[in-house]
Backbone atoms as SQL, in Angstrom:
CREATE TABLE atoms (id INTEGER PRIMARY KEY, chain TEXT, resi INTEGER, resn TEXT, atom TEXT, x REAL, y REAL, z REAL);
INSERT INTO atoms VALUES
  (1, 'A', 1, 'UNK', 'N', 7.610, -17.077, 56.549),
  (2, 'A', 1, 'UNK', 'CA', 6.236, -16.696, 56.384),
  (3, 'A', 1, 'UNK', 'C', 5.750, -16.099, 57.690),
  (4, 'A', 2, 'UNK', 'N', 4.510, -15.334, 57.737),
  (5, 'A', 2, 'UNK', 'CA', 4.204, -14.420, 58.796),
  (6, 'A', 2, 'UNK', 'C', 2.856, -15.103, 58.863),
  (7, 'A', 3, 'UNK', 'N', 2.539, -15.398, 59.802),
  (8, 'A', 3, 'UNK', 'CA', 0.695, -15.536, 59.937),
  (9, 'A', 3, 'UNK', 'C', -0.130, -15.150, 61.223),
  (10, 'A', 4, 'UNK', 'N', -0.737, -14.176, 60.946),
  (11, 'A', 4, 'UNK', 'CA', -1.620, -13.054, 61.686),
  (12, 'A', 4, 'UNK', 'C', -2.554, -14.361, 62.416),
  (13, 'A', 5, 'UNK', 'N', -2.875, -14.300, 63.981),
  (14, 'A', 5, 'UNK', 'CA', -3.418, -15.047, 64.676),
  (15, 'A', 5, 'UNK', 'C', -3.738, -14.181, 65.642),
  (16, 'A', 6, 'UNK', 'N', -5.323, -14.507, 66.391),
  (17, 'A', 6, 'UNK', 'CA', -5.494, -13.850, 67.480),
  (18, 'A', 6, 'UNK', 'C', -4.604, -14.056, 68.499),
  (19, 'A', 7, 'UNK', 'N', -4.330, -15.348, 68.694),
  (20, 'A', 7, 'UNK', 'CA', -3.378, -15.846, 69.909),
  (21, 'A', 7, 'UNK', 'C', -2.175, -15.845, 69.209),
  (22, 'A', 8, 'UNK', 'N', -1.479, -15.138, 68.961),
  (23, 'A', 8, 'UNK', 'CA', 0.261, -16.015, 67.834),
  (24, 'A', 8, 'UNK', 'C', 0.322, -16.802, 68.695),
  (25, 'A', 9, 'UNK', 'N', 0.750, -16.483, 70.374),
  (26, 'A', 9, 'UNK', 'CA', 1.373, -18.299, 71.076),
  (27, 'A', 9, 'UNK', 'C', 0.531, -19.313, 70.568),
  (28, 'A', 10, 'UNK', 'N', -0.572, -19.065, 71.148),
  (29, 'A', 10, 'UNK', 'CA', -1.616, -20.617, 70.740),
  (30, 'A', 10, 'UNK', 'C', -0.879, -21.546, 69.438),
  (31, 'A', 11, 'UNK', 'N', -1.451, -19.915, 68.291),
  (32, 'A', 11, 'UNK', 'CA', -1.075, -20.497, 66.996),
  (33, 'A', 11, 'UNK', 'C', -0.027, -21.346, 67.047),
  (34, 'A', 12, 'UNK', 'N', 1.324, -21.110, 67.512),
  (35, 'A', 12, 'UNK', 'CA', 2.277, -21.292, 67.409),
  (36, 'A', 12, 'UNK', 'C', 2.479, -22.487, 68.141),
  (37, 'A', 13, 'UNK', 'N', 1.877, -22.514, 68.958),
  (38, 'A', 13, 'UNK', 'CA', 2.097, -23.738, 69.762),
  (39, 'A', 13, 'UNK', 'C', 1.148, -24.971, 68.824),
  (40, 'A', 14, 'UNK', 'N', 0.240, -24.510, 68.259),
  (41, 'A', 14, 'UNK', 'CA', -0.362, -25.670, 67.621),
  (42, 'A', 14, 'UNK', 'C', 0.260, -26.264, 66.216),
  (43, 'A', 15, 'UNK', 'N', 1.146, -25.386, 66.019),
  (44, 'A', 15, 'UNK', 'CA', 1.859, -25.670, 64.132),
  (45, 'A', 15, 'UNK', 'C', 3.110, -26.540, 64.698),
  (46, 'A', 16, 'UNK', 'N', 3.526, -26.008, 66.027),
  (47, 'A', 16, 'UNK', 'CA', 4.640, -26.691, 66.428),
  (48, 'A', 16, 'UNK', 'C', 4.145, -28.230, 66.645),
  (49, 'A', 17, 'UNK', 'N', 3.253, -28.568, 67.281),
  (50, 'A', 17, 'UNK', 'CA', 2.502, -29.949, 67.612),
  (51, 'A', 17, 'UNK', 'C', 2.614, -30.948, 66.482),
  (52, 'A', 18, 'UNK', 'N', 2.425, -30.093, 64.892),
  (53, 'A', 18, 'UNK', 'CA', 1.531, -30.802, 63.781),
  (54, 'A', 18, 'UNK', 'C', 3.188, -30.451, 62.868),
  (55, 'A', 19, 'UNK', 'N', 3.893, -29.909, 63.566),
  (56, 'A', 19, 'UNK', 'CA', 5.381, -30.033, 62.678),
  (57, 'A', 19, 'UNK', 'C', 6.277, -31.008, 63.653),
  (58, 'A', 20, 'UNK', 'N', 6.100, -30.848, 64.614),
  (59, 'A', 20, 'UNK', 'CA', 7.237, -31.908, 65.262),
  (60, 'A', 20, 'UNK', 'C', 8.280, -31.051, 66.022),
  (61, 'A', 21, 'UNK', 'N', 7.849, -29.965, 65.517),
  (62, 'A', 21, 'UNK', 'CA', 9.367, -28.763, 65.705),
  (63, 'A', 21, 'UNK', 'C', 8.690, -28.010, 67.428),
  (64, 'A', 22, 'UNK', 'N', 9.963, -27.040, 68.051),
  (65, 'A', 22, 'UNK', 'CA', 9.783, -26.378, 69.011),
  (66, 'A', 22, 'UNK', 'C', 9.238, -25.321, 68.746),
  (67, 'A', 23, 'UNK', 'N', 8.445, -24.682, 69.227),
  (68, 'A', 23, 'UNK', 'CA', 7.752, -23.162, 69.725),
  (69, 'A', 23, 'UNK', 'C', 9.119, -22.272, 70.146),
  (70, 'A', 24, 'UNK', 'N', 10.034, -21.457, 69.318),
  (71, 'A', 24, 'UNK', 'CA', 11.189, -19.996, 69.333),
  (72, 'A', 24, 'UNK', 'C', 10.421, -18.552, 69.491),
  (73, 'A', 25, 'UNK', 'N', 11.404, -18.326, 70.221),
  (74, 'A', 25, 'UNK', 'CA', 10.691, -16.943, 70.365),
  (75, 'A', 25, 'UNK', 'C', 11.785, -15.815, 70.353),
  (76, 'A', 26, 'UNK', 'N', 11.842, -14.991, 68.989),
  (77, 'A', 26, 'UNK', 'CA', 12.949, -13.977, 68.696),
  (78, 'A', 26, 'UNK', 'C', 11.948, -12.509, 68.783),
  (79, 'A', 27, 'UNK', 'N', 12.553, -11.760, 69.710),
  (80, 'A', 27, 'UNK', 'CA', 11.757, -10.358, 69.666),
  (81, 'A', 27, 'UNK', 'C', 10.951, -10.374, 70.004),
  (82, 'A', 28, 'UNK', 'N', 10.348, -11.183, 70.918),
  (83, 'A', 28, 'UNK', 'CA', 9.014, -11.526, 71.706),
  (84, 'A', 28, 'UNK', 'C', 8.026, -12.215, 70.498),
  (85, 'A', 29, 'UNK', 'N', 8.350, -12.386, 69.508),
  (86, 'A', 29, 'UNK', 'CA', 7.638, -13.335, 68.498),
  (87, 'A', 29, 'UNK', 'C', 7.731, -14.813, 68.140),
  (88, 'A', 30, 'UNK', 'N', 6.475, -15.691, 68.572),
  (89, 'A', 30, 'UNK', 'CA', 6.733, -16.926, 68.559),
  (90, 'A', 30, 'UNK', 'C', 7.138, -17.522, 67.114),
  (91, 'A', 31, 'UNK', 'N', 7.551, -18.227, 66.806),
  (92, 'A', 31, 'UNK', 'CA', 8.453, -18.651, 65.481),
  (93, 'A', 31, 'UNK', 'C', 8.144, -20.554, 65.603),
  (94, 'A', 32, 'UNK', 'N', 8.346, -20.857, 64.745),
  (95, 'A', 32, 'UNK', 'CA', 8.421, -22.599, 64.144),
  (96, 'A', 32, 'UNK', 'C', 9.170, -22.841, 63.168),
  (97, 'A', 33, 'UNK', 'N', 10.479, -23.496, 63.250),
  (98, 'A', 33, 'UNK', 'CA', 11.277, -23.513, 61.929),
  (99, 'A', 33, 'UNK', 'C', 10.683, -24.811, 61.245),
  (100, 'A', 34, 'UNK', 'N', 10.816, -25.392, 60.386),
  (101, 'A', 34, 'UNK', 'CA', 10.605, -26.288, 59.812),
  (102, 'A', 34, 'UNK', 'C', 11.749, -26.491, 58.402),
  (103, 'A', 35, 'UNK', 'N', 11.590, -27.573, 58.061),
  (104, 'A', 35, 'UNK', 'CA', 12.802, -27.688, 57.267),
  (105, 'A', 35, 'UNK', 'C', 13.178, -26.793, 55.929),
  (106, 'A', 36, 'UNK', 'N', 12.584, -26.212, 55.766),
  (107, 'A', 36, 'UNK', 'CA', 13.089, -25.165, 54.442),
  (108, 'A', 36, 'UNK', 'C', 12.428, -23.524, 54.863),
  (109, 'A', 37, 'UNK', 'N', 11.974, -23.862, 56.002),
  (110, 'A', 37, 'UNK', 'CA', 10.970, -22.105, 56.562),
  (111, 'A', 37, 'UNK', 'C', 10.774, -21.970, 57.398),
  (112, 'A', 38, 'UNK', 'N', 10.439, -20.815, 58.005),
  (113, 'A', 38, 'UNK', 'CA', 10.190, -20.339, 59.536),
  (114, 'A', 38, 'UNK', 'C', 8.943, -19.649, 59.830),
  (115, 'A', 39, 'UNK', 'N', 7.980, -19.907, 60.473),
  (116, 'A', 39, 'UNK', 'CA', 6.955, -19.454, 60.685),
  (117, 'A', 39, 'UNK', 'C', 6.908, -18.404, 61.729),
  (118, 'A', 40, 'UNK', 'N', 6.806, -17.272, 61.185),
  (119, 'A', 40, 'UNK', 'CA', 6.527, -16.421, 62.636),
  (120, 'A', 40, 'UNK', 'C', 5.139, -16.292, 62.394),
  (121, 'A', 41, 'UNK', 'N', 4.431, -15.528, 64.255),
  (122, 'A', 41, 'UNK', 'CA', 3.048, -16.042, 64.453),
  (123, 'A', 41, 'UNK', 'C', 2.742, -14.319, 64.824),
  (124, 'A', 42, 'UNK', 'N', 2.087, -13.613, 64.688),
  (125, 'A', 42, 'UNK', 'CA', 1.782, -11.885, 64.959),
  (126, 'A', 42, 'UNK', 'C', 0.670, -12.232, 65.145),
  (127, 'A', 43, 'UNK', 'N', 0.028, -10.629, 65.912),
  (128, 'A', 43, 'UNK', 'CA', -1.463, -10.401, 66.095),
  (129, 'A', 43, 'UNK', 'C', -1.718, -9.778, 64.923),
  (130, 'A', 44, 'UNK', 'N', -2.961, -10.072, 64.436),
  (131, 'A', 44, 'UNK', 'CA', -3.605, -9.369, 63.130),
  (132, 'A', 44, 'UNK', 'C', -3.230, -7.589, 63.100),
  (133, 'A', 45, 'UNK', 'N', -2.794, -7.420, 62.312),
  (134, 'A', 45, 'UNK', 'CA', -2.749, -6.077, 62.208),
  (135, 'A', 45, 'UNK', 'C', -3.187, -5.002, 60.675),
  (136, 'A', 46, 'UNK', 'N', -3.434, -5.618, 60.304),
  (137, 'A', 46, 'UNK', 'CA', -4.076, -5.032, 58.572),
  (138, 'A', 46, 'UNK', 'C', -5.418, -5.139, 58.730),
  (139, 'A', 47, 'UNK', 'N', -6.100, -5.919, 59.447),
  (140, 'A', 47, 'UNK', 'CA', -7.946, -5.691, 59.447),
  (141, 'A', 47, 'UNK', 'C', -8.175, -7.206, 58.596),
  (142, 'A', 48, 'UNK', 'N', -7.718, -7.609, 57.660),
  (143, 'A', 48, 'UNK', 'CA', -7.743, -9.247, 57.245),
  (144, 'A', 48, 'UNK', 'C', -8.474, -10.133, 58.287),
  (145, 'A', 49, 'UNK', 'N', -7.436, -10.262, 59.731),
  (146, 'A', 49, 'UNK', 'CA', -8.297, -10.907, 60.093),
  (147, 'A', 49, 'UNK', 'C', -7.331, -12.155, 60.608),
  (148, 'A', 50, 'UNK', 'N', -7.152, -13.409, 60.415),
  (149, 'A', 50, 'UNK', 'CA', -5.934, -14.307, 61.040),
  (150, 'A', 50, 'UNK', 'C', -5.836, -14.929, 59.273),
  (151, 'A', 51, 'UNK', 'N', -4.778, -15.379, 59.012),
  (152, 'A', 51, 'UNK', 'CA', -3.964, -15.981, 57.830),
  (153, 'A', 51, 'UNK', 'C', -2.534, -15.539, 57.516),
  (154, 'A', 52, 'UNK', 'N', -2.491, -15.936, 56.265),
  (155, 'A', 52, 'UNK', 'CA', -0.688, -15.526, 55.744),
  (156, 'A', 52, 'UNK', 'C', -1.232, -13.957, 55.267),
  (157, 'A', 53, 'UNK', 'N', -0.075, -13.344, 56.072),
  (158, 'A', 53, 'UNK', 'CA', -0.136, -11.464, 56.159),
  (159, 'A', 53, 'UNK', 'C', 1.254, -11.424, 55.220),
  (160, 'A', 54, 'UNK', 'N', 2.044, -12.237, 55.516),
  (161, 'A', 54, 'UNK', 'CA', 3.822, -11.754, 54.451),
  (162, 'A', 54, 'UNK', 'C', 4.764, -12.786, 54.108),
  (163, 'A', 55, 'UNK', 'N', 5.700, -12.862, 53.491),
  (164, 'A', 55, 'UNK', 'CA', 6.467, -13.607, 52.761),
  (165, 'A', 55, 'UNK', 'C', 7.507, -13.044, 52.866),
  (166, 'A', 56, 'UNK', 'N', 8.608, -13.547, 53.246),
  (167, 'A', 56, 'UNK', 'CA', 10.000, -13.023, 53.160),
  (168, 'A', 56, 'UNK', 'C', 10.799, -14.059, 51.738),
  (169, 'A', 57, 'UNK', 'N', 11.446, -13.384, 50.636),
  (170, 'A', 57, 'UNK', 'CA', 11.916, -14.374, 49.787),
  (171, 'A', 57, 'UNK', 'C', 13.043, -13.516, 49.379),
  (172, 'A', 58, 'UNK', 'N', 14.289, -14.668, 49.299),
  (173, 'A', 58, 'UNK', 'CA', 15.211, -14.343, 48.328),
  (174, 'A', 58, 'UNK', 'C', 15.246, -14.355, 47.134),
  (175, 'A', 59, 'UNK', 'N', 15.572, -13.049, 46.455),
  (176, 'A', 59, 'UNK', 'CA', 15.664, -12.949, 44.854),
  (177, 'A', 59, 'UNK', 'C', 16.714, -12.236, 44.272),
  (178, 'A', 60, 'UNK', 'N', 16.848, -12.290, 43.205),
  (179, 'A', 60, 'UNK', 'CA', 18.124, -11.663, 42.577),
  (180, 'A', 60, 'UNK', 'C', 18.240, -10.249, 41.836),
  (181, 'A', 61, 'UNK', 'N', 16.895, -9.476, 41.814),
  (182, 'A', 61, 'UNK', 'CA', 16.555, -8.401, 41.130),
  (183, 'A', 61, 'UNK', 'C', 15.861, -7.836, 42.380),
  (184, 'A', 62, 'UNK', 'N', 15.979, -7.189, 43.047),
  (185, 'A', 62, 'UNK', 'CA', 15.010, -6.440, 44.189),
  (186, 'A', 62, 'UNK', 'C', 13.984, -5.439, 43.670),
  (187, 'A', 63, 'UNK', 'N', 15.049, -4.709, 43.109),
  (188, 'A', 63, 'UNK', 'CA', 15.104, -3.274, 42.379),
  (189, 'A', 63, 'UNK', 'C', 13.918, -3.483, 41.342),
  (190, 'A', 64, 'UNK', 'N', 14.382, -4.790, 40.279),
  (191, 'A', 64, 'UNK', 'CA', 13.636, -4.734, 39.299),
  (192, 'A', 64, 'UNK', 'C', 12.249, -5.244, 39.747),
  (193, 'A', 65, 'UNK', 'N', 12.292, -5.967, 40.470),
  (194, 'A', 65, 'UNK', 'CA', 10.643, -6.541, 41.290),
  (195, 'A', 65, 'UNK', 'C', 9.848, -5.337, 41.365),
  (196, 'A', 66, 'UNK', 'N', 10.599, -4.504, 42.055),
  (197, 'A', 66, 'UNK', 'CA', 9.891, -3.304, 42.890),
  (198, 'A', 66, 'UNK', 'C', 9.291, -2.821, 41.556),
  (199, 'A', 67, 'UNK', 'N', 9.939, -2.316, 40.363),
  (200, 'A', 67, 'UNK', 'CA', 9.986, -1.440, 39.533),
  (201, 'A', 67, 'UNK', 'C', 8.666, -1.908, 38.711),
  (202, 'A', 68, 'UNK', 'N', 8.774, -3.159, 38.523),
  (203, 'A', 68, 'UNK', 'CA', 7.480, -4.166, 37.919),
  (204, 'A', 68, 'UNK', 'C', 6.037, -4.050, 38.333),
  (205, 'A', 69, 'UNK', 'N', 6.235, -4.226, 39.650),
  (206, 'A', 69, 'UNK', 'CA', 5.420, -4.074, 40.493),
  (207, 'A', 69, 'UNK', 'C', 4.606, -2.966, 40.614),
  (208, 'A', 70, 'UNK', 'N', 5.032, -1.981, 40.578),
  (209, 'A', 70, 'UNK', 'CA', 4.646, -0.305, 40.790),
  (210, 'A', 70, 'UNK', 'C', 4.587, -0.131, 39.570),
  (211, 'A', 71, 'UNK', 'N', 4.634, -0.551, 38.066),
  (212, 'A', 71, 'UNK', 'CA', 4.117, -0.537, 36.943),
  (213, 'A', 71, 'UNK', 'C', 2.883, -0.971, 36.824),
  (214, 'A', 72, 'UNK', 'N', 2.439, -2.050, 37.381),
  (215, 'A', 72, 'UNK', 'CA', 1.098, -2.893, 37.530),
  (216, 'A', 72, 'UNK', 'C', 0.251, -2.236, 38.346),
  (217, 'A', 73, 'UNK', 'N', 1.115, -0.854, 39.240),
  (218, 'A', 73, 'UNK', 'CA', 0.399, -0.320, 39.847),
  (219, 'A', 73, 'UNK', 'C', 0.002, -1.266, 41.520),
  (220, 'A', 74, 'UNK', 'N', 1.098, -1.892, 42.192),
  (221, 'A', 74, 'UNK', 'CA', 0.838, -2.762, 43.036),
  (222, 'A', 74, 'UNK', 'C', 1.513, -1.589, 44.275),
  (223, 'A', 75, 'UNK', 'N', 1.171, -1.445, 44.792),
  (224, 'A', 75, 'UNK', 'CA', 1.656, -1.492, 46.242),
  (225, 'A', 75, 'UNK', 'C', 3.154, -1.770, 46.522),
  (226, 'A', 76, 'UNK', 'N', 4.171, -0.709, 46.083),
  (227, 'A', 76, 'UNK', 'CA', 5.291, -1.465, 46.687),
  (228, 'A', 76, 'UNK', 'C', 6.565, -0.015, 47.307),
  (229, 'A', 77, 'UNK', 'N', 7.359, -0.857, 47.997),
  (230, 'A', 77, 'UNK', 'CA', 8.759, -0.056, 48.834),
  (231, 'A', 77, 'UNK', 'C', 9.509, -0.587, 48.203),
  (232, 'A', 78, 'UNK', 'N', 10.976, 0.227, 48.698),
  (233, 'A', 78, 'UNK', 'CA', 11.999, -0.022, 48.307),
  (234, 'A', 78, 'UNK', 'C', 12.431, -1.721, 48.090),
  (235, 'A', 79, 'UNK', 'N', 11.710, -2.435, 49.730),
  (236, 'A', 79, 'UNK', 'CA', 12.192, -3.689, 49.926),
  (237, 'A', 79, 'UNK', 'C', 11.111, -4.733, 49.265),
  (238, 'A', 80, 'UNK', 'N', 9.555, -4.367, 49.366),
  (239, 'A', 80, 'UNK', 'CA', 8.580, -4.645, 49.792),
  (240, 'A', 80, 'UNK', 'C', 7.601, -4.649, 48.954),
  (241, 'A', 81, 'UNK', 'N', 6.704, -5.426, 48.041),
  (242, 'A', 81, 'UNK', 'CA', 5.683, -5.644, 47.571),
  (243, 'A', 81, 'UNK', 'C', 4.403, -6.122, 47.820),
  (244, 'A', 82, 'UNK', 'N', 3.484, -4.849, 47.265),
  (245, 'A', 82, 'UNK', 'CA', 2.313, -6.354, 48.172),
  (246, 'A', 82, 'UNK', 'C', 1.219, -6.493, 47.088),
  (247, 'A', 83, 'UNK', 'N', 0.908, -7.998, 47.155),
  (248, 'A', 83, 'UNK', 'CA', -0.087, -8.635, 46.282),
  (249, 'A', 83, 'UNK', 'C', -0.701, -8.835, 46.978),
  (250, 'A', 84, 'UNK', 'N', -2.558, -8.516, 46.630),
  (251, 'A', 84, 'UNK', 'CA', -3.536, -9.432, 47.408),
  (252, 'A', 84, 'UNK', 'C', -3.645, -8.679, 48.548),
  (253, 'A', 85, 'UNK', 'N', -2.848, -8.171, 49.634),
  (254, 'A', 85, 'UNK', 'CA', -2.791, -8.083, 50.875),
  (255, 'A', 85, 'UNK', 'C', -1.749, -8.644, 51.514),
  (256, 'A', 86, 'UNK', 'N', -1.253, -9.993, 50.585),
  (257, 'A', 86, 'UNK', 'CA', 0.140, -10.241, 51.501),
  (258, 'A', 86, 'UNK', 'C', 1.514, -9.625, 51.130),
  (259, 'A', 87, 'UNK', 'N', 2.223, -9.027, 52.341),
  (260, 'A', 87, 'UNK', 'CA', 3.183, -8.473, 51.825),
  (261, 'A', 87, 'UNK', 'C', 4.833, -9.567, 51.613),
  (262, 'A', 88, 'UNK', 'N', 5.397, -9.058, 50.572),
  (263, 'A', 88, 'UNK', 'CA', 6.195, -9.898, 50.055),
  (264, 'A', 88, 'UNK', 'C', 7.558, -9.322, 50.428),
  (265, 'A', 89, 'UNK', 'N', 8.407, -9.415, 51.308),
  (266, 'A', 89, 'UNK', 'CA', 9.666, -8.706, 52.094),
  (267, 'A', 89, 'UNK', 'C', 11.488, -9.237, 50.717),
  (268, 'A', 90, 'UNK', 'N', 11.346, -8.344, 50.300),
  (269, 'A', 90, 'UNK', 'CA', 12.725, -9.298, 49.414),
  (270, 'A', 90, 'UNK', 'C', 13.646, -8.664, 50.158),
  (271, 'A', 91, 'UNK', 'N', 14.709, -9.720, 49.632),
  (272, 'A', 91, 'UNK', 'CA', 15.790, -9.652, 50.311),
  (273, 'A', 91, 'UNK', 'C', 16.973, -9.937, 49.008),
  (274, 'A', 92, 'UNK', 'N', 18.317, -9.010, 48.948),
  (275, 'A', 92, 'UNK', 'CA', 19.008, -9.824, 48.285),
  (276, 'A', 92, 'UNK', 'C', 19.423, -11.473, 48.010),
  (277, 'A', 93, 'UNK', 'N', 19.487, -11.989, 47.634),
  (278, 'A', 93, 'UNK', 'CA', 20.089, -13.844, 46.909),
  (279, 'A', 93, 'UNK', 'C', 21.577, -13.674, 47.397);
């Protein structure tokens, strides 16, 4: 999961506190794993504002997501869907 914060460190340092887990930092982006997910922490960049900005998920149809999606008329890329505002990153299963 991605979550847009004015401070990502701060953020990051405070989820780490209230998870138990360490403050990572891949690509100059602070991160929190936790037992089934990884939190990375960004500066707002869509105008939203601070919250959940994206979703990375494994699925077994990429293609067909996309195809669904852009039927409903949603917002989507090759990889990439977006509902709401949050963007949804698939990845092959």
């Amino acid at each position: 999961m991605e979550l847009q914060a004015e401070d990502p460190s701060a953020a990051a340092a405070l989820w780490a506190a209230v998870a138990g887990s360490p403050v990572e930092i891949a690509s100059g982006v602070p991160m929190v794993r936790l037992g089934n997910a990884v939190l990375r922490f960004v500066p707002p960049a869509d105008g939203r504002g601070p919250g959940l900005s994206a979703v990375d998920l494994a699925v077994r149809d990429v293609a067909g997501i996309v195809a669904r999606a852009r039927a409903r008329g949603l917002p989507a890329e090759a990889d990439r869907v977006e509902v709401c505002g949050v963007r949804f990153h698939l990845a092959a299963a």
